[in-house]
C-alpha atoms as one frame of an Amber mdcrd trajectory, in Angstrom:
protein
   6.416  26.418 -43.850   5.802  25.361 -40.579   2.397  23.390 -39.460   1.474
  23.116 -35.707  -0.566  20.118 -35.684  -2.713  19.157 -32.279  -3.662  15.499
 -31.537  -7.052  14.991 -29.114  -6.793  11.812 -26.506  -8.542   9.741 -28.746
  -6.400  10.204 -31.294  -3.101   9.100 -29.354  -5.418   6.560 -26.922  -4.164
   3.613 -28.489  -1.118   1.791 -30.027  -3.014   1.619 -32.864  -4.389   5.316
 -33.011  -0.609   6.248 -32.004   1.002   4.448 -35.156  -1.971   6.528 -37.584
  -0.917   9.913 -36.120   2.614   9.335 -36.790   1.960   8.697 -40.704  -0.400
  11.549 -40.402   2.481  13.758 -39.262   5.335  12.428 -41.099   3.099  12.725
 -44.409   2.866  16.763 -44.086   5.018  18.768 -45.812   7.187  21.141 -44.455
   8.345  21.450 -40.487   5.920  20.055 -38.253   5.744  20.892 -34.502   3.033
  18.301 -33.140   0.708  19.380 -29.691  -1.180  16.450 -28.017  -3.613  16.074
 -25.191  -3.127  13.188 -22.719  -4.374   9.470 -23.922  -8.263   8.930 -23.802
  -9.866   8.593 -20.221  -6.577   9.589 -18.440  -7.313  13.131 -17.676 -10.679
  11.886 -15.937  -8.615   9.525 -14.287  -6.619  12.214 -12.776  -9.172  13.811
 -11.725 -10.576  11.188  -9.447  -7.121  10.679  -8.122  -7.225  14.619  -7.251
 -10.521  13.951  -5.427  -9.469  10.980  -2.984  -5.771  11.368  -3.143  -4.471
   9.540  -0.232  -6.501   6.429  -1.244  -6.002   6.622  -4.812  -2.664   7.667
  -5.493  -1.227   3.685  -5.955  -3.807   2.582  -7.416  -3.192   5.959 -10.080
   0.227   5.532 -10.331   0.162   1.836 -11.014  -2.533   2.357 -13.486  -1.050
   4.966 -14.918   2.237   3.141 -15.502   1.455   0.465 -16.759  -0.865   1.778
 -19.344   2.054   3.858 -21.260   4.229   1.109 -20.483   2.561  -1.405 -22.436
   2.154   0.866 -25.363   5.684   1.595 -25.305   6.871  -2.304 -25.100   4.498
  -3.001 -27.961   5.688  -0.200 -30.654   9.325  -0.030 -29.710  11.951  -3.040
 -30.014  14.513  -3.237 -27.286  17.017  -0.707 -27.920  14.553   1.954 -28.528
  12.690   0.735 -25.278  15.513   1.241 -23.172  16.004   4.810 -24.680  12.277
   5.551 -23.968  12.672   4.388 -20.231  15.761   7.128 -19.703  13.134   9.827
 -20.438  10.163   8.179 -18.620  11.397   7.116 -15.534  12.528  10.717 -14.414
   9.031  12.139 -15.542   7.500   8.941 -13.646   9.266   9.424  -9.913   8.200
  13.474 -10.221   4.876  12.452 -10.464   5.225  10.004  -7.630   6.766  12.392
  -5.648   4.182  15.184  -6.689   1.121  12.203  -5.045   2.635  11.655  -1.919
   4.102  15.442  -1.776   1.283  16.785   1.200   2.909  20.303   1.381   2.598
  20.263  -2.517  -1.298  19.308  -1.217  -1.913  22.219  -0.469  -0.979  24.549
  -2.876  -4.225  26.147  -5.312  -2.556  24.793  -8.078  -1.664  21.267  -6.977
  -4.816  19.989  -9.047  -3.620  21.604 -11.956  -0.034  20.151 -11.965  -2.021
  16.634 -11.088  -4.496  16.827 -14.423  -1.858  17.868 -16.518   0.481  14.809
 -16.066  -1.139  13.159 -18.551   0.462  14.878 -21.648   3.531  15.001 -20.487
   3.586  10.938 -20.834   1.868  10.728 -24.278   3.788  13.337 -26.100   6.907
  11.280 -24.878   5.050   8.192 -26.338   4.291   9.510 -29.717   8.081  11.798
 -29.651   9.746   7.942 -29.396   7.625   6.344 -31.940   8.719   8.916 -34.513
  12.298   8.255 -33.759  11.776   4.462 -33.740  10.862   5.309 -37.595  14.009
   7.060 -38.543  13.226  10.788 -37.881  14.341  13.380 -35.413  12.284  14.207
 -32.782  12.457  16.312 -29.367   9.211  15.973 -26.717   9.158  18.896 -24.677
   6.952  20.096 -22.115   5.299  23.655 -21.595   8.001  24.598 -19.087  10.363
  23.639 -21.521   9.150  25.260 -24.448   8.021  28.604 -21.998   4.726  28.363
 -22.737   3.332  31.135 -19.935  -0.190  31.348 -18.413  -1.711  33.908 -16.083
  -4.975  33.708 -14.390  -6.901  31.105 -11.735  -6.377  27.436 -10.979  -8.053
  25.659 -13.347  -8.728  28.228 -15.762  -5.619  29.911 -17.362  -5.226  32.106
 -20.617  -1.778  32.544 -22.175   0.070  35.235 -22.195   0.750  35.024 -26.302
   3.585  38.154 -26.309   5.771  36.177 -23.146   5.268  33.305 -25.071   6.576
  33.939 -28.555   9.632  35.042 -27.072  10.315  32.104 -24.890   9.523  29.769
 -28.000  11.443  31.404 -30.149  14.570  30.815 -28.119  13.277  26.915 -26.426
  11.867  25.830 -29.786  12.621  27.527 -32.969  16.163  25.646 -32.651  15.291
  22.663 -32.731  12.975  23.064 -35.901  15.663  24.767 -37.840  17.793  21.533
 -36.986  15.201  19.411 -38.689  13.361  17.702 -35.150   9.297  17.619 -34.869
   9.021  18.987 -31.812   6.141  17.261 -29.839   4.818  19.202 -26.611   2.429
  18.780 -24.140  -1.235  20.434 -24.658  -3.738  21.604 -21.973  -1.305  23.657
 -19.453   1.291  26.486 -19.162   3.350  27.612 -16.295   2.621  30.515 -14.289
   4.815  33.436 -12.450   6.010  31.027  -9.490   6.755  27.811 -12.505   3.565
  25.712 -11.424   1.555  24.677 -14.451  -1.727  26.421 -15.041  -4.315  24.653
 -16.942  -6.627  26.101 -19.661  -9.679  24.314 -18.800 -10.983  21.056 -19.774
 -10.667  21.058 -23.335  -7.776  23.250 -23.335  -5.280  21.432 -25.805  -7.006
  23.154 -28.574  -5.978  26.647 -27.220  -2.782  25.418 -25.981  -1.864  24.557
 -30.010  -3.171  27.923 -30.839  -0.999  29.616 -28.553   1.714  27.889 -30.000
   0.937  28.447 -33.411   1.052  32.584 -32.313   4.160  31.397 -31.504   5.760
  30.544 -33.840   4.040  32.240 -36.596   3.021  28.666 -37.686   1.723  28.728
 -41.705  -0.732  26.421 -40.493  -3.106  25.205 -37.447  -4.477  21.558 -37.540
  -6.770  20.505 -35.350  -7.113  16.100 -35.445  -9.949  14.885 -33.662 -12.585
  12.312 -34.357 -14.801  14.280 -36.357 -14.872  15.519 -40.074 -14.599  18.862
 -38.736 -17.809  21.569 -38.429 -21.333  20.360 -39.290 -24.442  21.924 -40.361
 -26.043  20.551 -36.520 -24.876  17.676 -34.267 -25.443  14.640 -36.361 -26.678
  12.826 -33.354 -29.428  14.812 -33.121 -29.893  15.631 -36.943 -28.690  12.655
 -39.228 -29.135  14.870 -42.122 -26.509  17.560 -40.960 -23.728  18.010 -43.459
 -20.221  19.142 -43.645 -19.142  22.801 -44.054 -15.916  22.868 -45.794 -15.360
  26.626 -45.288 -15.698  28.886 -42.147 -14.857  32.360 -40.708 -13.019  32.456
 -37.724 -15.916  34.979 -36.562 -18.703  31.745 -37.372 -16.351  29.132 -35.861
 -16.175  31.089 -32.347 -19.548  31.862 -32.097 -19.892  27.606 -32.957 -17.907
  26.796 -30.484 -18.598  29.122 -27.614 -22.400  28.392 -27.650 -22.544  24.634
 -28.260 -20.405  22.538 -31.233 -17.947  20.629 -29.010 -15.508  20.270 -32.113
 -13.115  22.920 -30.747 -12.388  24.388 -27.543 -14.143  28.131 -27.554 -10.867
  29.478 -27.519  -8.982  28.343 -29.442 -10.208  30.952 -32.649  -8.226  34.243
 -31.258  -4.342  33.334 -30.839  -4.858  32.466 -34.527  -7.052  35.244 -35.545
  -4.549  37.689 -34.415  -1.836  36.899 -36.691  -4.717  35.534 -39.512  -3.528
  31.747 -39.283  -5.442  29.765 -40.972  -6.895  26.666 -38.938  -8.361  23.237
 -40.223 -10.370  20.769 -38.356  -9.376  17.201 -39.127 -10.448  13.985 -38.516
  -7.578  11.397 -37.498  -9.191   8.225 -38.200 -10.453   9.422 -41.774  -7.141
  11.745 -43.027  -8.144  11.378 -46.202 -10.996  13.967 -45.562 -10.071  18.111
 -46.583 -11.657  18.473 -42.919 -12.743  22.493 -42.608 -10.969  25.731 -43.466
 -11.473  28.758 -40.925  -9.790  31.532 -41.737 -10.179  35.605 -41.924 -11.471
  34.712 -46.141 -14.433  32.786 -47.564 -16.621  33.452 -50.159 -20.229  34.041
 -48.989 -22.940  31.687 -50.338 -25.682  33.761 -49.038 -26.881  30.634 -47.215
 -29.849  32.104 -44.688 -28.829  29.136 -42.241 -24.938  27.099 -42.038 -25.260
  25.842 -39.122 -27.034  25.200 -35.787 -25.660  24.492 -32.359 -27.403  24.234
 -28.476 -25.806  24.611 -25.051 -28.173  23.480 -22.557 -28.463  23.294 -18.334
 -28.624  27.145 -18.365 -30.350  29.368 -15.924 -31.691  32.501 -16.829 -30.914
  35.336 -13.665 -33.375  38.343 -14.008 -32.850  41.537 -11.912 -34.914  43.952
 -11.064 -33.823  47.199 -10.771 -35.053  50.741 -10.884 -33.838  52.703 -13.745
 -31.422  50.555 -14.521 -31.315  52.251 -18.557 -30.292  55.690 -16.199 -27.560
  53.584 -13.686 -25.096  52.050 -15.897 -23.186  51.564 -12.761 -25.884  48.888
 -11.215 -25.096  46.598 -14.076 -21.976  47.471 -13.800 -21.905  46.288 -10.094
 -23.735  43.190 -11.229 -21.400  42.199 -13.541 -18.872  42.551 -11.147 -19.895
  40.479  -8.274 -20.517  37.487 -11.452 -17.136  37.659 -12.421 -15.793  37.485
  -8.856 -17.226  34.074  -9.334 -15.539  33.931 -12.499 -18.709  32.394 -14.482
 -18.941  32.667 -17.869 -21.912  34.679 -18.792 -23.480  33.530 -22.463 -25.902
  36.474 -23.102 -26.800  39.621 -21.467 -30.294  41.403 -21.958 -31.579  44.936
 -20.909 -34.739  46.759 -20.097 -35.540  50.202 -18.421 -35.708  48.386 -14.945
 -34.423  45.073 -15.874 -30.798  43.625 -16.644 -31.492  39.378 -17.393 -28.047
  36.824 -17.874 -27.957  33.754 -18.719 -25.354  31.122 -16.831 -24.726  27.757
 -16.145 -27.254  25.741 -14.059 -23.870  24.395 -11.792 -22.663  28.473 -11.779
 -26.172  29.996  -9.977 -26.022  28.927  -6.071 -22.943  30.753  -6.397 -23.711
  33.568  -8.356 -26.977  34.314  -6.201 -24.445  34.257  -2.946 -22.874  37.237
  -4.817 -25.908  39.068  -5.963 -27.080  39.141  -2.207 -24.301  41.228  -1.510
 -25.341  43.882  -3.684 -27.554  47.081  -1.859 -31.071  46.512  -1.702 -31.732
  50.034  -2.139 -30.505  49.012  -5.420 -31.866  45.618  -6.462 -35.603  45.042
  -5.657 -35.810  41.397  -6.660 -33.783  38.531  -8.379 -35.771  35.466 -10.360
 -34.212  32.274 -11.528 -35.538  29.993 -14.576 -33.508  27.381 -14.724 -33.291
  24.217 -17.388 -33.330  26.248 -20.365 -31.123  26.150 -23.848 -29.221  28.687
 -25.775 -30.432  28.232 -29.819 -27.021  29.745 -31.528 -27.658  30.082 -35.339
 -25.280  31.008 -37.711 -25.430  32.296 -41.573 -24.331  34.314 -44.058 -24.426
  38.262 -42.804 -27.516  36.978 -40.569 -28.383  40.405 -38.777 -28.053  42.073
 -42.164 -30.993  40.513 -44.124 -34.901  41.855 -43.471 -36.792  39.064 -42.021
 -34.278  37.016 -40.765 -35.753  36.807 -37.516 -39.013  36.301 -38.289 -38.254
  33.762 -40.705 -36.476  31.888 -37.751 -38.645  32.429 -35.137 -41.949  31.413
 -37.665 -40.386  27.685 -37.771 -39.506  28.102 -33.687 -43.346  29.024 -33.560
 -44.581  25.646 -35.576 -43.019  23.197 -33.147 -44.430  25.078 -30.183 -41.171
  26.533 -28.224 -41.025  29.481 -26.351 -38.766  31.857 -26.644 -37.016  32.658
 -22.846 -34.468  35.566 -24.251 -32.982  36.702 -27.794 -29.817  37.975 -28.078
 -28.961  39.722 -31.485 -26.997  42.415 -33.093 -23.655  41.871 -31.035 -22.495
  39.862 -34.025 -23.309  40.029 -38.102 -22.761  35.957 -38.339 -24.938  34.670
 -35.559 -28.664  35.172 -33.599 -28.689  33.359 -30.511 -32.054  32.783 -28.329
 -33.618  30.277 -25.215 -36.135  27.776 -24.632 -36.985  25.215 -22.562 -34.339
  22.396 -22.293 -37.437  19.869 -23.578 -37.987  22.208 -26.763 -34.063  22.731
 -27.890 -34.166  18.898 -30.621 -37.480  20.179 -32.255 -35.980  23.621 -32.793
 -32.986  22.278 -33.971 -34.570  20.278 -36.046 -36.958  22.239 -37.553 -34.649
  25.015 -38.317 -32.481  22.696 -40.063 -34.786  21.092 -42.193 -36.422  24.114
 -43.269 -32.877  26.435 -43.524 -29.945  23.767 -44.196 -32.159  21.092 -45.960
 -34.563  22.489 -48.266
C-alpha cells in the first residue's frame, strides 16, 4: 500500500512543526512517499526577491540561509549535520548562482525557478530528520523524480501520462528498497528542463499528480485545518465538520471559495478513483475528511457553503447571440488569450454575461475591444460582487431547491447579480454584492446546515 502524503508550509515552518510531521509519517502504515511545500512565509519571500532582484538578492540569500540552517543545527547532532551540509551546500550555490545569473533574468520562467526554491530546501530538511531517526530516506526534486509540466509561466498543469512513466523509473526504486521518498511540491519541469510552477497553492496538485503516479492507495492532504467545513468558521462559528465528500462536491468547494485545497488538486485523483483525505497536522488525531468517487447520501438540502469575492461581472451585448454561437465563441477566445479563469458563464438571446476576477478585467476589456463592432454593441462592468457556491445532496434534482434558497437570500435583503445552475447535480452557484455575501452565508447556514 503506498500513501502519498503532502505537507503545507505551516506544517514544516518550524523545528517544532518539522519533528510532528515526521511522527505523523513514520506512524502510517505501509510505504510512504511524502510531498511538501516550502516553510511558511518563504514563498512570499521569494517573491519580493523576484520583484527587486538586484537589491534583494543578499539580503534573500542570507535570510534564506540562515533560516534552514538553524533548523538543521537544532534537530541534527554533528555527524548528521555534516551529512545534511553535503546535500545543501550544492542546492545553496545553484540558487546563488540562479540570483546573480542576469541572462537567466531574462528568461519567462526565471520567476518560476526563483519561487520554487523554497521546497527544494525543506524537503531536504524534513528527508534528514527522518534519517537522523533511524529510517531510510531519499529527498528528491521534480526534475529528479520527472515530474513534467506544460503550459505558461506561472501557471502549469502536469502532464499525468509523461509523468507516471518517468516516476515509475526515478521513484518506484527507491520505494521498493524501503526509502520515504520526500519531493518537492508546487513545480514541474517543462520541455527545455526549467521548472514550471502550478500556481500559488500548487503543492496540493503537485501531490496529486504524484499520487496518479504512482497509483498511490492513498492521498493525504496535512494542513492546519480539520479538513472541509459546513462554511468558513470565521465567518460562521457554528460551521461543522463533514467527514465524507464526493470528489464532484470537493471541486466545486474548492474552485469557488473553501481555501482548504488547491482547485485542482480533485482530478489527477479522480481519474484513477484515489481516495483523498484532508488532515490536520497539528491535531492528527482527527479522521480529517474522506473524498472519494463513494458516499452514502444523507439527503442533506444544504452541506456546505463557500464565497469567492472581488469579482466583476462582464456583460455583452450582442445581437442574436442564441443564433451566433461563434460570437461567444470569439469572446471566449480573446478571455483565454488572457488566460483568466472564468467562474460562470450566462446566456440570453442578445446577451452572453461572465464573471472574472476584479485584478483579471483591465485586461480582459483590452481584449474584448478587439473584437468587431459590427458584432458587439456594448460591454458593462459591475464590479465588487461575490460568487454564493452551495452544495448538497443531488441539489438540482429536488423541486424547490431554488426557491427555498433564494427565499432565505430574499430575508436578509441581497440581490441576486447572476445564477448559475444545472452544469452540476451537487452545487447552485449565484452573485451579490461583496457587502451582502456574510448575511447570505449566514442565513443559509443557519436555516439549511443548523436547523
Amino acid at each position: 500500500m503506498i500513501t502519498v502524503m503532502k505537507f503545507g508550509g505551516t506544517s514544516v515552518g518550524s523545528l517544532e512543526a518539522i519533528e510532528r510531521v515526521s511522527k505523523i509519517v513514520l506512524d502510517t502504515e505501509g510505504d510512504k512517499v511524502v510531498v511538501t511545500s516550502a516553510m511558511s512565509g518563504i514563498t512570499n519571500f521569494l517573491v519580493a526577491c523576484c520583484e527587486d532582484r538586484i537589491n534583494k538578492r543578499d539580503e534573500t540569500l542570507d535570510a534564506f540561509e540562515k533560516k534552514h540552517l538553524e533548523v538543521a543545527k537544532t534537530m541534527l547532532d554533528d555527524a548528521q549535520y555534516q551529512e545534511f551540509l553535503k546535500e545543501f551546500q550544492p542546492r545553496m550555490d545553484a540558487f546563488t548562482a540562479l540570483l546573480y545569473d542576469d541572462t537567466a533574468a531574462d528568461n519567462p520562467f526565471y520567476k518560476d525557478n526563483v519561487t520554487s526554491q523554497g521546497e527544494r530546501f525543506s524537503s531536504l530538511l524534513l528527508c534528514h530528520k527522518l534519517r537522523a531517526l533511524g529510517h531510510k530516506s531519499v529527498a528528491l526534486t521534480s526534475e529528479d523524480c520527472g515530474i513534467v509540466a506544460e503550459g505558461r509561466p506561472l501557471s502549469g498543469n502536469a502532464n499525468l501520462r509523461m509523468t507516471e512513466t518517468n516516476m515509475g523509473i526515478n521513484v518506484l526504486p527507491y520505494i521498493a528498497k524501503g526509502y520515504i521518498p520526500i519531493i518537492t511540491g508546487f513545480y514541474g519541469i517543462n520541455k527545455d528542463d526549467l521548472p514550471l510552477t502550478f500556481g500559488r497553492g500548487g503543492s496540493d496538485y503537485a501531490a496529486a499528480v504524484v499520487a496518479n503516479a504512482l497509483n498511490a492507495d492513498m492521498l493525504e492532504i496535512w494542513t492546519d485545518v480539520d479538513g472541509f467545513m459546513s462554511a468558513d468558521p470565521r465567518v460562521v462559528p457554528a460551521a461543522v465538520k463533514i467527514d465524507e465528500m464526493s470528489y464532484a462536491e470537493a471541486a466545486e468547494l474548492a474552485y469557488f471559495g473553501a481555501k482548504v485545497l488547491h482547485p485542482r488538486t480533485i482530478e489527477p485523483v479522480r481519474k484513477k478513483h484515489i481516495p483523498l483525505k484532508v488532515r490536520n497536522s497539528f491535531r492528527p488525531e482527527e479522521k480529517g475528511t474522506l473524498i472519494s468517487r463513494y458516499r452514502e447520501s444523507h439527503n442533506e438540502l444544504l452541506r456546505s457553503v463557500a464565497s469567492k469575492c472581488d469579482l466583476s461581472i462582464i456583460s455583452i451585448s450582442s445581437p442574436e447571440v442564441a443564433y451566433r454561437p461563434d460570437i461567444v465563441a470569439k469572446i471566449l477566445g480573446k478571455i483565454s488569450e488572457n488566460d483568466d479563469a472564468i467562474y460562470s458563464i450566462s446566456t440570453s438571446l442578445s446577451n452572453v454575461a461572465f464573471l472574472i476576477d476584479n485584478n483579471d478585467v483591465k485586461a480582459t476589456l483590452m481584449k474584448l475591444n478587439e473584437l468587431d463592432n459590427d458584432e458587439v454593441e456594448r460591454i458593462d462592468v459591475e464590479s465588487d460582487v461575490a460568487l454564493i457556491c452551495c452544495v448538497g445532496d443531488h441539489l438540482m434534482g429536488q423541486s424547490g431547491t431554488c426557491g427555498d434558497i433564494f427565499s432565505a437570500v430574499k430575508e436578509v435583503g441581497a440581490n441576486v447579480n447572476m445564477i448559475s445552475e444545472g452544469a452540476s447535480s451537487v452545487a447552485l452557484n449565484f452573485v451579490v454584492p461583496n457587502g451582502d455575501v456574510l448575511p447570505v452565508i449566514k442565513i443559509l447556514h443557519k436555516k439549511f446546515v443548523e436547523e
